[in-house]
C-alpha positions in Angstrom: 52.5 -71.8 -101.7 51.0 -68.7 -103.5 50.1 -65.7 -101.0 46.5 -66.2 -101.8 46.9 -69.4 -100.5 48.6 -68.4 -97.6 45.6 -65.6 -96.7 43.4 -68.5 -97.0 45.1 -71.0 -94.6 45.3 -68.0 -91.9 42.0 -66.8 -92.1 40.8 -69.9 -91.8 42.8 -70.2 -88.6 41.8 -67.2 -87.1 37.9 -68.3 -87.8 38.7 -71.4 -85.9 40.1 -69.3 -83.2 37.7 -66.8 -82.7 35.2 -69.6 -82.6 37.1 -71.1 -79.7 36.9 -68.2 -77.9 33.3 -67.8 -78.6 33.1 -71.6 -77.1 35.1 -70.7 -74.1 33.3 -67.3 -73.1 30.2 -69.7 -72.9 31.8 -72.7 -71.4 33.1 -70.2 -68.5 28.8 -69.6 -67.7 27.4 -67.6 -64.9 30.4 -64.8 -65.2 29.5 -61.5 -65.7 29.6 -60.7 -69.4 32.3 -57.4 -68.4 34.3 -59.6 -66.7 34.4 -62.3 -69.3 35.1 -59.3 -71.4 37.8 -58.2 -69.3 39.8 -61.4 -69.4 39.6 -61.2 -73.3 40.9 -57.8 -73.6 43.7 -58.6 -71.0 45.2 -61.4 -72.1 45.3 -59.9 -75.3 46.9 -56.7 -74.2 49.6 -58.9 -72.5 50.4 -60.6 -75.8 50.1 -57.5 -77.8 52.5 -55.8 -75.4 55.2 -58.8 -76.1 55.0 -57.7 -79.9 55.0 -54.0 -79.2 58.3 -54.1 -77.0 60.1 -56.8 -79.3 59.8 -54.3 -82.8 60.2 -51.4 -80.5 57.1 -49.2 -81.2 55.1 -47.0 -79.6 52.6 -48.4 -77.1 50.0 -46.1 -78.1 50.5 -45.0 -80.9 51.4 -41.6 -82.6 50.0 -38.4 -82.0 48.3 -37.5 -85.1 46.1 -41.0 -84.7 45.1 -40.8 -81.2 40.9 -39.7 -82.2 41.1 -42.7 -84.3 42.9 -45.5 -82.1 40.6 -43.8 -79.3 37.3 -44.0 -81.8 38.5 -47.5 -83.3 38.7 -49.0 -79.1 35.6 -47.1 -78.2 33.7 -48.7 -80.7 35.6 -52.1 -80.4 34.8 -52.1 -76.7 31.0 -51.7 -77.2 30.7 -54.5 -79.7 32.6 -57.1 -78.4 30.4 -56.3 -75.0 27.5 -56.9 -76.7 28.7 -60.1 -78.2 29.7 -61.5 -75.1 26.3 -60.7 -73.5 24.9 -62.7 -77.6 27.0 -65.5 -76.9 26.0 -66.3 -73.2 22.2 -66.0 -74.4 21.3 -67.3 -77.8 22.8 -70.5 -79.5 26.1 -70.0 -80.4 25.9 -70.2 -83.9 22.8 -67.5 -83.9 25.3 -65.2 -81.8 28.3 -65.9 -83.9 26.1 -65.0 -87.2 24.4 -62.2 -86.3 28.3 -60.7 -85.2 29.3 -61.3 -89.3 26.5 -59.0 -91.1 29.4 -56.4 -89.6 30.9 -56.4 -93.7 27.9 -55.3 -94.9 27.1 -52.8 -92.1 30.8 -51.6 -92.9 29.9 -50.5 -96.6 27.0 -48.7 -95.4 29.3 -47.2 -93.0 32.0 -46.1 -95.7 29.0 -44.7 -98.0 28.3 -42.6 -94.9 30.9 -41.5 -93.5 34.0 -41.9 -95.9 32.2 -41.1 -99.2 32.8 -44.5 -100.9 30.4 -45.2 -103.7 28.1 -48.7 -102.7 27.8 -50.3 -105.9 24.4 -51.9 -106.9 25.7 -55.3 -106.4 26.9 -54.2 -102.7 23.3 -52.7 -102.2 21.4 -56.2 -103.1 23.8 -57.9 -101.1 23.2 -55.9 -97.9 19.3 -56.3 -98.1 19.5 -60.0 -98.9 22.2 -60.7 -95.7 19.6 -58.2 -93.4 16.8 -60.7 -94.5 18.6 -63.4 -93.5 18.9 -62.0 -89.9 15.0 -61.9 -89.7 15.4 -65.5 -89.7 17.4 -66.1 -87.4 16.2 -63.4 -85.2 12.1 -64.2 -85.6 11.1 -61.0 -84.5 8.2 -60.7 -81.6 7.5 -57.8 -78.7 9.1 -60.0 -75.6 12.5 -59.9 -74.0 13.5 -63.1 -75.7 14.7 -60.6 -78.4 17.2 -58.3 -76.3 19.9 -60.9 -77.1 19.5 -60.9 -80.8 19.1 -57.1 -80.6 22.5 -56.8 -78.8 23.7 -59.2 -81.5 23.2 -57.3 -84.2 24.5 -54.0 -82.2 27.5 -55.6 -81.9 28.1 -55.9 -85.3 26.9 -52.5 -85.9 29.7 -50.9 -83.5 32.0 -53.4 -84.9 31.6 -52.3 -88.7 31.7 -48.5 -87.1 35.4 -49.9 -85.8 36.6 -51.5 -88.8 35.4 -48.4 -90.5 38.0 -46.4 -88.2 40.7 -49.2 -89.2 40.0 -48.4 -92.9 41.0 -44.3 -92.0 43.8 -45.9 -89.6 45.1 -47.9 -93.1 48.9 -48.6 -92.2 49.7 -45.5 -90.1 49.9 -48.1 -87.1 51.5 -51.5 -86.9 48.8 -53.5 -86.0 49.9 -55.1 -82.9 49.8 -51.4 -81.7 46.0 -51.1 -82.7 45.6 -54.6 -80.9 47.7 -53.4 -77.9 45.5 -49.9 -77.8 42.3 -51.2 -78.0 42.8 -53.7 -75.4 44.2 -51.6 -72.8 41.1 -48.8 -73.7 39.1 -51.8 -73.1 40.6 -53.3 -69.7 40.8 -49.5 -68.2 37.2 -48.6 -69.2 36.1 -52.2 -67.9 38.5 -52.8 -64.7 36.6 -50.6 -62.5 33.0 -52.1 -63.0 34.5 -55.4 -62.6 36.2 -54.3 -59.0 32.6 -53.5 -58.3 30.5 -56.2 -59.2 33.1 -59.2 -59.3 31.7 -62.2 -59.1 34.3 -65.3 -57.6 35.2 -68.0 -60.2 36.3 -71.5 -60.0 39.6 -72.8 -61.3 38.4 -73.9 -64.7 36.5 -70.7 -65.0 39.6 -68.5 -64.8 40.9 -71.4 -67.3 38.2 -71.2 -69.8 38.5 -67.1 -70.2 41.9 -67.1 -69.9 41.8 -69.8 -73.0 39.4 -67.4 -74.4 41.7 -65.2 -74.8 44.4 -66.7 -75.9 42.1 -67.8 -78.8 40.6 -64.1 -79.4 45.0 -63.1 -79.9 45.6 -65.7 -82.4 42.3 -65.0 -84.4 43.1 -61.3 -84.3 46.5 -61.8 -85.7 45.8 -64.6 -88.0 42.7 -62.3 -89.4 45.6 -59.0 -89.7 48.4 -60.9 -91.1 45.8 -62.7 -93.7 45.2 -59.5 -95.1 48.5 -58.7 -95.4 49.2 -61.8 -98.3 45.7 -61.5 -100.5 42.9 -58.2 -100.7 40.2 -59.0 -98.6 37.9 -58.9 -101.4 39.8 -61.8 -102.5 39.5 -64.2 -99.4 37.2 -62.3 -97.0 34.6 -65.2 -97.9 36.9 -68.1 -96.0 36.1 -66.1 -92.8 32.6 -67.3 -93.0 34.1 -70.5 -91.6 33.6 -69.3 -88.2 29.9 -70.3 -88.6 30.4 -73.9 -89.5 33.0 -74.1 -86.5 30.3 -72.6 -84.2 27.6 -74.8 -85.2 29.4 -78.2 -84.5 31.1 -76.5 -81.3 27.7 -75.6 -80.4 26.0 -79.3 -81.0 28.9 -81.2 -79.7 29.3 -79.0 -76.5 25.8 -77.8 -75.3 23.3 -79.7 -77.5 22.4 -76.4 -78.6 20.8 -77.5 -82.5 20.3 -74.2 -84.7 16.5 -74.3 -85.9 15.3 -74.5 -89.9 14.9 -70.6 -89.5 18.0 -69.8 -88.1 19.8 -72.6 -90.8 17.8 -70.8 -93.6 19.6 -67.4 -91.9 23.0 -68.3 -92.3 22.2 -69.7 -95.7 21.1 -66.6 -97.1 23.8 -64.2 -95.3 26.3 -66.3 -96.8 24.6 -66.2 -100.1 24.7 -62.4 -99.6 28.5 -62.9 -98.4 29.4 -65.5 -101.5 27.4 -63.3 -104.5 29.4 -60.1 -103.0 33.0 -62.2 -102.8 32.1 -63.3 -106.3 31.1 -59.7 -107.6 34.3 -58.0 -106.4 36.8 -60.3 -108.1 35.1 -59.9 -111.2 35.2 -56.5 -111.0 38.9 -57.0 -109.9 39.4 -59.2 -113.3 37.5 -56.7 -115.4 40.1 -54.1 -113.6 43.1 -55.6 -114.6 42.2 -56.9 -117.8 41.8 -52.8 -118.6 44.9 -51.8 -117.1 46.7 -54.9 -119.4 
């Protein structure tokens, strides 16, 4: 099996894990969205420790990176937050798609702040994939909107983290960046929890703790993907997660994604598939001038 193959068959598992997460944080209901949070970043930090101790690197990191493992979890924390909070309010699919214009945001974020060039192709992409959101978001004055609003936040603070990741590149192992920006996470979170904790049955503490479980093994899958093909290459496959998230989401709680919010994802992923296309073009184009 080629590498690119192998990318493909990983991200593809770490969509369907992140979208049984995603399916879990809302099966586990009326929990406060920190604490669901919580359990997610714990479980992982757990897991991530285990790989930390077994190749015997630093738990936190070295000392030149620590602004950007701290900047990376800052950011991390706020988005996946705000996610949460998506997930237990809109349909899970709307939630789920909002979270993936974080790509595009990213470029704009790179242009910004690391001086990378957006190419045209990049720039028409972005606007078609922020049109699409106005689908699925139907914008009107009324509280209805908060949810979508912190859905497309949490993208925003997620591109700002995988922005961090891109200046990270492979100073860190990346089961240290997992195991940093989960403990950030649990410590910031930990004591508003002790506050406001709200008692949870047996299958609640079953459903986040499945939740994350599922947020390790799409985390991994998604790292370790990247390490057999460019993400340019196979970044499109991750798009999965929305299919997942649709059927999990009218299987589980009858929750059927209107024409709008359909005609959404349709278009992001347009935006997504034209971009995917673009790059290994330019990739071709590239190699066939370095021949």
């Amino acid at each position: 099996m080629s590498d690119r193959n192998k990318g493909i068959i990983l991200l593809l598992i770490s969509a369907f894990g992140f979208s049984l997460m995603a399916a879990c944080v809302k099966l586990s209901g009326e929990v406060p969205t920190v604490q669901k949070t919580l359990f997610r970043n714990a479980v992982s930090m757990i897991i991530a420790f285990g790989f930390v101790r077994h190749y015997k690197e630093r738990l936190f990191g070295k000392k030149e990176n620590q602004k950007f493992l701290m900047l990376r979890s800052a950011l991390g924390a706020a988005g996946i937050v705000l996610y949460f909070y998506a997930i237990d309010h809109l349909v899970l699919s709307d939630a789920d798609m909002l979270n993936k214009m974080s790509p595009f945001l990213t470029i704009v974020f790179a242009a910004l702040f690391l001086k990378e060039r957006a190419r045209l192709f990049q720039t028409m992409a972005i606007i078609i994939a922020f049109i699409g959101t106005l689908f699925i978001i139907k914008p009107e004055f009324s509280v209805e909107t908060i949810p979508y609003i912190a859905g497309i936040f949490s993208a925003v603070f997620a591109a700002g983290a995988y922005t961090v990741l891109r200046v990270l590149g492979n100073k860190e192992q990346f089961y240290t960046v997992v195991f940093y920006f989960s403990f950030f996470t649990t410590m910031i979170l930990l004591p508003f929890v002790i506050i406001f904790y709200e008692p949870m049955t047996w299958q609640q503490w079953v459903y986040l703790l499945a939740a994350g479980i599922f947020a390790t093994v799409g985390q991994f899958g998604i790292t370790v993907a990247y390490k057999y093909a460019p993400a340019k290459e196979i970044s499109i496959f991750f798009y999965s997660t929305v299919v997942y998230s649709a059927l999990i989401s009218i299987v589980l709680f009858g929750q059927v994604p209107d024409l709008l919010s359909v005609l959404g994802y349709i278009t992001i992923f347009g935006a997504s598939f034209y971009m995917f296309l673009k790059n290994n073009e330019e990739h071709r184009k590239h190699q066939h001038t370095n021949a």
